[in-house]
C-alpha positions as CSV (number, residue, x, y, z in Angstrom):
1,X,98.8,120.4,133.9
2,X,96.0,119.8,136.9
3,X,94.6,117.3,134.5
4,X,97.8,115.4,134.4
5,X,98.9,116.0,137.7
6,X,95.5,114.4,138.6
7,X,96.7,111.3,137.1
8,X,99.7,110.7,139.4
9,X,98.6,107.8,141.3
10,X,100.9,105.5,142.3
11,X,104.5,107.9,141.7
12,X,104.3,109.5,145.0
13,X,108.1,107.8,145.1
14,X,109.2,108.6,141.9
15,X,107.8,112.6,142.6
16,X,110.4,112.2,146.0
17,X,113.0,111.4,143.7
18,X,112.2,114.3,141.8
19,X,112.1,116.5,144.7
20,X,115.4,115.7,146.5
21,X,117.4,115.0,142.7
22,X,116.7,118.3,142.0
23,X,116.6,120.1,145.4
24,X,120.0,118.8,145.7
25,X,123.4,120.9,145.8
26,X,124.1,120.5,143.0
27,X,120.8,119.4,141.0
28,X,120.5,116.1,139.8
29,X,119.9,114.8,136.5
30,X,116.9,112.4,135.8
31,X,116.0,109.7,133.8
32,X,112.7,108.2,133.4
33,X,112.1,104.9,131.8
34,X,108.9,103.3,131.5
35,X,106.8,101.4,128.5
36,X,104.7,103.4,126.1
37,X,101.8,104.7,127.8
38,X,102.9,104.2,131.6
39,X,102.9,107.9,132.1
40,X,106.8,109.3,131.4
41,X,105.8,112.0,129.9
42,X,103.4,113.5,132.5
43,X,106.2,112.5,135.3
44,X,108.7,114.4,133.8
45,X,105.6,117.6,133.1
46,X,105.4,117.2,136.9
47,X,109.4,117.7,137.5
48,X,109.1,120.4,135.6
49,X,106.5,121.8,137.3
50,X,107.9,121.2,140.9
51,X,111.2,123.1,139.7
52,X,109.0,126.1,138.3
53,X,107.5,126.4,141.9
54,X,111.1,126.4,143.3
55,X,112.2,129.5,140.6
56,X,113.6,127.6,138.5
57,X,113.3,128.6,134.4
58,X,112.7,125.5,132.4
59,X,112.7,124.6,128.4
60,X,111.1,121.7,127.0
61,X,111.7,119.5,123.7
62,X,110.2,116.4,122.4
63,X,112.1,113.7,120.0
64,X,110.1,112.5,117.2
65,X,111.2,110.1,114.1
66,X,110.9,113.2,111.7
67,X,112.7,115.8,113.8
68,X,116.0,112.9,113.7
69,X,116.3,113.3,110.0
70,X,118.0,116.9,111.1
71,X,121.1,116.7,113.4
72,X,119.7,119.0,116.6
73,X,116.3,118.9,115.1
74,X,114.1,118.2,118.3
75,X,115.8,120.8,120.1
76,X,116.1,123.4,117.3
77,X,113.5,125.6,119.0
78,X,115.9,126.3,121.8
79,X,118.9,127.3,119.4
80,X,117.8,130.3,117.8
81,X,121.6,131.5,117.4
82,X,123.0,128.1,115.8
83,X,124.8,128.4,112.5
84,X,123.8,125.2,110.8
85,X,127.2,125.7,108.5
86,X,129.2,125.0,111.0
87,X,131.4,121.6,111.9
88,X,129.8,119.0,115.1
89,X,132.1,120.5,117.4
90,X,130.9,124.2,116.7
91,X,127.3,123.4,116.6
92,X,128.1,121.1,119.9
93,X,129.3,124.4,121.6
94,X,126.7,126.9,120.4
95,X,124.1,124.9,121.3
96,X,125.6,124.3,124.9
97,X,125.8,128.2,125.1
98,X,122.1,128.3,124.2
99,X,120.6,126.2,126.2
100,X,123.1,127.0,129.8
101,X,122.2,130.8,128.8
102,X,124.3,133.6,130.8
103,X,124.2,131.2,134.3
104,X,122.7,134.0,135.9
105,X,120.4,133.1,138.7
106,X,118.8,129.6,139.5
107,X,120.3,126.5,137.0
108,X,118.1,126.1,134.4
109,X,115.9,122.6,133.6
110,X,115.8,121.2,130.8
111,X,113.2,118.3,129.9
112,X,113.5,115.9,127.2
113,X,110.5,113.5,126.0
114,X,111.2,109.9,124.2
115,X,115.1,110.8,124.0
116,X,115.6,107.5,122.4
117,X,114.1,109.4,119.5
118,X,116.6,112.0,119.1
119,X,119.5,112.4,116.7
120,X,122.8,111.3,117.8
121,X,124.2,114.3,118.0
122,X,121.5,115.2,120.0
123,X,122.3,112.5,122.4
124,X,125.9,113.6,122.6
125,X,124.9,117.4,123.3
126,X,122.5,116.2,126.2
127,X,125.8,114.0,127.4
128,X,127.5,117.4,127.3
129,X,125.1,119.0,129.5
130,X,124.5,116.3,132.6
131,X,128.4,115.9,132.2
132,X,129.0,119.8,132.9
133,X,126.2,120.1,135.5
134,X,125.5,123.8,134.1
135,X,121.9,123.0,133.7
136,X,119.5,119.7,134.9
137,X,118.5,117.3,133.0
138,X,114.6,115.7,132.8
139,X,114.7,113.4,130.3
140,X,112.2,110.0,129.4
141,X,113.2,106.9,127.7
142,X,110.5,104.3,126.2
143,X,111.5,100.4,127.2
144,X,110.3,97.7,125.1
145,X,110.0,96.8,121.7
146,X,113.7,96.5,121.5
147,X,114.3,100.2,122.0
148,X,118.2,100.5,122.9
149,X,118.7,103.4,125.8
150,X,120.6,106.4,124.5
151,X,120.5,107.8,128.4
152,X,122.0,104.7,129.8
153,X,125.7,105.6,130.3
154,X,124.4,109.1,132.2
155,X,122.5,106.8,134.7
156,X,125.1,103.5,134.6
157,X,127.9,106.4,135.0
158,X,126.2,107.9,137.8
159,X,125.3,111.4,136.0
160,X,121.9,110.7,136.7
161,X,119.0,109.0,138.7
162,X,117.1,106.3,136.8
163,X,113.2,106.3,137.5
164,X,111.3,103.3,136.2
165,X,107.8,103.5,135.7
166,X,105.6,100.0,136.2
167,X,102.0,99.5,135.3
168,X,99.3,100.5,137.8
169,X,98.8,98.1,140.6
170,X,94.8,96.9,140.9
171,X,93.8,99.6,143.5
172,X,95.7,102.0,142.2
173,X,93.8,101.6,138.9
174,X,90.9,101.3,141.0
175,X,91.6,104.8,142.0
176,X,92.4,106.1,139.0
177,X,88.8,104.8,137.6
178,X,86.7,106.4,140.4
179,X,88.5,109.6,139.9
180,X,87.7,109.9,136.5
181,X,83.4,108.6,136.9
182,X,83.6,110.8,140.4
183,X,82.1,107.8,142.5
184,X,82.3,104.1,143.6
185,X,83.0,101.4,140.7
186,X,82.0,98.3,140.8
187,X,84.3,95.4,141.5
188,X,84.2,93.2,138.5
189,X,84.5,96.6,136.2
190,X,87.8,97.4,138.0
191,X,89.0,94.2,137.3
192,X,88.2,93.8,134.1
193,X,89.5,97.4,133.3
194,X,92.9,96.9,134.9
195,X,93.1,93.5,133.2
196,X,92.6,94.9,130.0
197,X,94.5,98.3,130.1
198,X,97.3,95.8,131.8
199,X,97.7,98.6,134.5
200,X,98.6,101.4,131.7
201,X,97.3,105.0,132.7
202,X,97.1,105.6,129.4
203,X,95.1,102.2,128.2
204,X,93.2,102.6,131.3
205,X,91.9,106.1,131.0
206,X,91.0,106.1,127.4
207,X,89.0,102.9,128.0
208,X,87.2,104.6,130.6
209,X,86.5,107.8,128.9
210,X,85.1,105.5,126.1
211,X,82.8,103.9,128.3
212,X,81.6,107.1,129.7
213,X,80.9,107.9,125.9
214,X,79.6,105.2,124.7
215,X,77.4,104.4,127.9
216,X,78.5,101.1,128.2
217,X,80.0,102.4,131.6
218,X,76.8,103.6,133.2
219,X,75.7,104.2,136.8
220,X,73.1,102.6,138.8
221,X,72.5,103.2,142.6
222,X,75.4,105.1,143.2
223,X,78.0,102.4,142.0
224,X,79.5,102.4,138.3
225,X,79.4,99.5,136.5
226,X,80.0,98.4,132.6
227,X,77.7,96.8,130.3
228,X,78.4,94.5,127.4
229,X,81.6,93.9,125.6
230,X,84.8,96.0,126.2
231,X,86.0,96.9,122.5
232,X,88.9,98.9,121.9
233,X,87.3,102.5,120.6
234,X,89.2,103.8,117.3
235,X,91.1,106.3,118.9
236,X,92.5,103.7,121.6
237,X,93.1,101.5,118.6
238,X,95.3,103.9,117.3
239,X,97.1,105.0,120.0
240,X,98.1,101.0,120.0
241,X,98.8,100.8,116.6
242,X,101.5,103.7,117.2
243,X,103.0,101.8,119.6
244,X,103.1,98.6,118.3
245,X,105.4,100.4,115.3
246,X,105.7,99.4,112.1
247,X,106.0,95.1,111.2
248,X,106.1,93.1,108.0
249,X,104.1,91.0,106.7
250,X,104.9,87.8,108.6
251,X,105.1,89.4,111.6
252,X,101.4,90.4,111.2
253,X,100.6,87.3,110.7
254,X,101.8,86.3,113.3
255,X,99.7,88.4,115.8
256,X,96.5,87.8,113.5
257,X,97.2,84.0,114.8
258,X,97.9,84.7,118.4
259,X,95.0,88.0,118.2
260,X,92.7,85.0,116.8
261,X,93.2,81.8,118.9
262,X,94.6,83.6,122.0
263,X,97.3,81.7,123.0
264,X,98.7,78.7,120.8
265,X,102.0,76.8,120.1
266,X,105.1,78.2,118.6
267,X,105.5,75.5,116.1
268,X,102.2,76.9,115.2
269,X,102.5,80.6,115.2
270,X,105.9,80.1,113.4
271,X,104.4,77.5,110.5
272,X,101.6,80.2,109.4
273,X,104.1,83.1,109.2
274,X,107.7,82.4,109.6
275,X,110.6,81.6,112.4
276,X,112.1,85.5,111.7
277,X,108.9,86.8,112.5
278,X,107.8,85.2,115.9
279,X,111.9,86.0,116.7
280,X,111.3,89.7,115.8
281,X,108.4,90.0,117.8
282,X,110.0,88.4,120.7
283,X,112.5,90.3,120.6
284,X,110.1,93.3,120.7
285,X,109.0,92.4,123.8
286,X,105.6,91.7,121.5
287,X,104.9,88.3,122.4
288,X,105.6,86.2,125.4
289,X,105.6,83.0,126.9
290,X,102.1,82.0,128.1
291,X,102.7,79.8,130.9
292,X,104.6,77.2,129.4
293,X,104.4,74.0,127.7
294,X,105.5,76.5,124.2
295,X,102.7,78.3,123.8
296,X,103.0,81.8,123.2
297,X,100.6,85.0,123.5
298,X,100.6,88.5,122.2
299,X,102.2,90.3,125.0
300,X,99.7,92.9,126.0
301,X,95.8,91.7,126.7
302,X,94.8,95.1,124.7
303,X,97.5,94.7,121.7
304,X,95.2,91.2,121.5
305,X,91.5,92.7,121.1
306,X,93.1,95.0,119.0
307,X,94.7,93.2,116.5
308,X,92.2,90.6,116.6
309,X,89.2,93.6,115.2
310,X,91.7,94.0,112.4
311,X,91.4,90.4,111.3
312,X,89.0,89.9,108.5
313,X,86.3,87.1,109.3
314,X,87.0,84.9,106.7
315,X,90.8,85.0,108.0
316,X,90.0,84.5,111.5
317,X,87.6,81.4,110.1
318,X,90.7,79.8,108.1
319,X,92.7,80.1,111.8
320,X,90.5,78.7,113.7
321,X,89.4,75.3,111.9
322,X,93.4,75.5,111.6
323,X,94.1,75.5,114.7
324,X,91.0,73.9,116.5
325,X,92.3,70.7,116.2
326,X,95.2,70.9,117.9
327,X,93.7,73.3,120.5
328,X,91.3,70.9,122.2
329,X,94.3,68.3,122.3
330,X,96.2,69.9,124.6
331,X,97.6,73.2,126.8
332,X,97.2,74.3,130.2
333,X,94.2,75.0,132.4
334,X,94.4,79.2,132.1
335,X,94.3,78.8,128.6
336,X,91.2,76.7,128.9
337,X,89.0,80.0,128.0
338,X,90.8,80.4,124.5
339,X,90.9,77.1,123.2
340,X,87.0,76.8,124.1
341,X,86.2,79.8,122.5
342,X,88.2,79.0,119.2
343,X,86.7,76.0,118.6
344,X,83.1,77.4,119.6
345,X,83.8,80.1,116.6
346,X,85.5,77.5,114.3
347,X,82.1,75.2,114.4
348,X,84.5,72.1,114.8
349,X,82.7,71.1,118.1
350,X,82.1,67.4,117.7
351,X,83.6,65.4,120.3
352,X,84.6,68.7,122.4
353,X,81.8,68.3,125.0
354,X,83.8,67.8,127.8
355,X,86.0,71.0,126.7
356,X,83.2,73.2,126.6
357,X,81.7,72.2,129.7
358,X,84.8,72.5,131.7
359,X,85.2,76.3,129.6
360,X,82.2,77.4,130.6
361,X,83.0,76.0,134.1
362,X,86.1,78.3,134.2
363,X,83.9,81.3,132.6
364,X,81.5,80.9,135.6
365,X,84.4,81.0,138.0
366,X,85.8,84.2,136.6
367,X,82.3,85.9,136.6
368,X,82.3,85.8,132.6
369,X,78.8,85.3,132.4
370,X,78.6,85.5,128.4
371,X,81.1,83.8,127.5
372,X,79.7,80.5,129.8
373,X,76.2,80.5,128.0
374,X,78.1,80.9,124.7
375,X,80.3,77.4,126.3
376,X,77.1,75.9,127.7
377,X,73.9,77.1,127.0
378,X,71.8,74.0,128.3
379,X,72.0,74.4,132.6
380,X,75.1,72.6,134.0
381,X,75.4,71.8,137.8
C-alpha cells in the first residue's frame, strides 16, 4: 500500500472526493473511471484505506473475463453461505445478506476493480447495494476501447459520485520520475518519458524502472538522464498487449501500417487491411485523427513502438517502399519526422533531399539528435 500510495500524484482532488463521499451522512457511493493504466485501481486501494483508518470494515473483489463465465463469480469469495441452486432472486438476496452482514457497527465498504468485467447479475447485485445504502460502494470502470459502463446509471441516477482519472500532466510526471530515481532528472528525459508513457502512471513507471535496469537511465553529476533508444521492455510490452485486447487479422494490419509509417492516410491504412478494420479500431478508441488532412495514427505513442517491434523486417520493408511514395508527396509539418524516417528506412530517397533536410531540421528543433544525423549526416546550417 505505501508503495501505491506513493504514486498518488496528481489525485489530491479525487482523494477529497473520497474523503467527504464517504465521510458523508450517509456514505456515498464511488465510481472511478479512467483508461487502462491511469491508476483506478490504486485510487480506489486508497479509499479503502482512508475508510479503514476511519473504522470502517472493508471487502474487496476484482472482475476478470474468466470469473464472468459464473453468475456472482468475482464476488464468490464474499458469499460463503450462497446456495448456487437457487433462482436470481434468491441468490440476489443471500448475497445482499452476505455482503451488508448483521449492520452492526460502522457501514461496511465494499470495493470493486474493472466492474465492467463482471457478470450481469453481478452488476444488478452491486445496483442492489448503492440503491439500499446498507453498505458503500468503491467501484472502478476502464474507458476506452469501446468498453460500455455497467456503473453508469448509479452515477447518471445520482447513486454515486463519478471520478475520472486523466493522464499525468508534465510535472506531475516529472514528479513521479524523481520520486522513483530519488533525485533531479534531466529535462529532455522528462519529456521524452511523459511523451512516451502519454502521462500513464503505469506506462510511465515501468519505463522508468526499465531504465533503472537496463542502465540506459543512468546518473551523472547529480542529475538523471537517459541514454540511447527508449524500447518498450517485454514486460511493458505485455502489459500493452493486454490492453490492447484481442483483434483480427485486418485490424493488425492495420496497426503494423500505422506502428510502421507513423502516421499515414486512411485510404491507405484501409487499402492494406480493410474498411471494418480501421472502423473497429476507431471505434476502440485505438486509432485517431493525426491532425487532419485524413491521416490517421495509432492512438497511444507507446501502443506505436510496441506494435511496431512486433513487425517482422521484411514486413515493415514491403510498407515502407509502399507507402514512401505517397509520404514525401504530402501531409502536415508535425508529421514531417515520420515521413522522413520511412523513406530513410525504405531506401527510396532519390529526389527526397529537400525532405530530409527539412526532417532533420525539425529533429534538431526537438533535440532528437539521432534521428537528425540519421536525416542529414553531411553538416547543414
Amino acid at each position: 500500500m505505501a508503495e501505491e500510495r506513493a504514486l498518488l500524484f496528481d489525485r489530491d482532488a479525487a482523494c477529497e472526493i473520497i474523503v467527504g463521499a464517504l465521510g458523508a451522512d450517509p456514505p456515498g457511493n464511488l465510481v472511478i473511471v479512467g483508461p487502462a493504466g491511469v491508476g483506478r485501481t490504486r485510487l480506489a486501494r486508497e479509499a479503502l484505506f482512508l475508510a479503514e483508518g476511519e473504522g470502517r470494515p472493508t471487502r474487496w473483489a476484482a472482475g476478470t473475463r474468466a470469473a464472468a463465465r459464473v453468475p456472482l463469480g468475482a464476488l464468490a469469495h464474499l458469499l460463503p453461505a450462497i446456495h448456487t441452486g437457487a433462482d436470481t432472486l434468491a441468490l440476489l438476496q443471500q448475497a445482499t445478506r452476505a455482503i451488508v452482514g448483521d449492520r452492526a457497527g460502522p457501514r461496511r465498504v465494499l470495493g470493486v476493480d474493472d466492474v465492467h468485467l463482471l457478470d450481469p447479475l453481478s452488476v444488478t447485485l452491486l445496483h442492489q447495494l448503492a440503491a439500499g445504502g446498507a453498505v458503500s460502494l468503491v467501484l472502478t470502470v476502464r474507458t476506452g476501447n469501446a468498453v460500455q459502463d455497467p456503473a453508469a446509471t448509479l452515477w447518471k441516477d445520482g447513486l454515486a459520485i463519478r471520478i475520472e482519472l486523466q493522464p499525468l500532466q508534465r510535472e506531475d510526471a516529472e514528479l513521479l520520475i524523481a520520486h522513483s530515481v530519488n533525485g533531479q532528472v534531466q529535462a529532455r528525459t522528462v519529456e521524452r518519458l511523459w511523451r512516451l508513457s502519454g502521462g500513464n502512471p503505469l506506462y510511465l513507471h515501468e519505463l522508468v524502472e526499465d531504465g533503472l535496469r537496463t542502465g540506459r537511465l543512468r546518473q551523472y553529476e547529480n542529475l538523471w538522464y537517459w541514454v540511447g533508444e527508449m524500447v518498450p521492455s517485454q514486460r511493458l510490452s505485455e502489459i500493452v498487449l493486454a490492453h490492447l485486447g484481442e483483434l483480427d487479422a485486418d485490424e493488425w494490419r492495420a496497426l503494423h501500417v500505422l506502428g510502421t509509417a507513423g502516421t499515414c492516410s486512411v485510404e491507405q491504412v484501409v487499402e492494406l487491411s480493410s474498411p471494418d478494420a480501421v472502423a473497429a479500431l476507431e471505434r476502440r478508441g485505438m486509432i485517431d485523427d493525426a491532425g487532419g488532412s485524413g491521416e490517421v495514427r495509432v492512438a497511444h505513442p507507446l501502443y506505436t513502438e510496441v506494435v511496431r517491434s512486433l513487425v517482422p523486417e521484411a514486413a515493415r520493408q514491403r510498407i515502407r517502399r509502399r507507402l514512401a511514395r505517397d509520404q514525401a508527396a504530402g501531409g502536415r509539418d508535425e508529421h514531417l519526422l515520420h515521413r522522413a524516417a520511412v523513406l530513410l528506412d525504405s531506401g527510396v530517397t532519390a529526389h527526397s533531399g529537400p525532405l530530409l533536410t527539412a526532417g532533420a531540421r525539425h529533429a534538431v528543433a526537438r533535440l532528437d539528435l539521432p534521428l537528425a544525423e540519421r536525416l542529414a549526416p553531411m553538416p547543414f546550417g
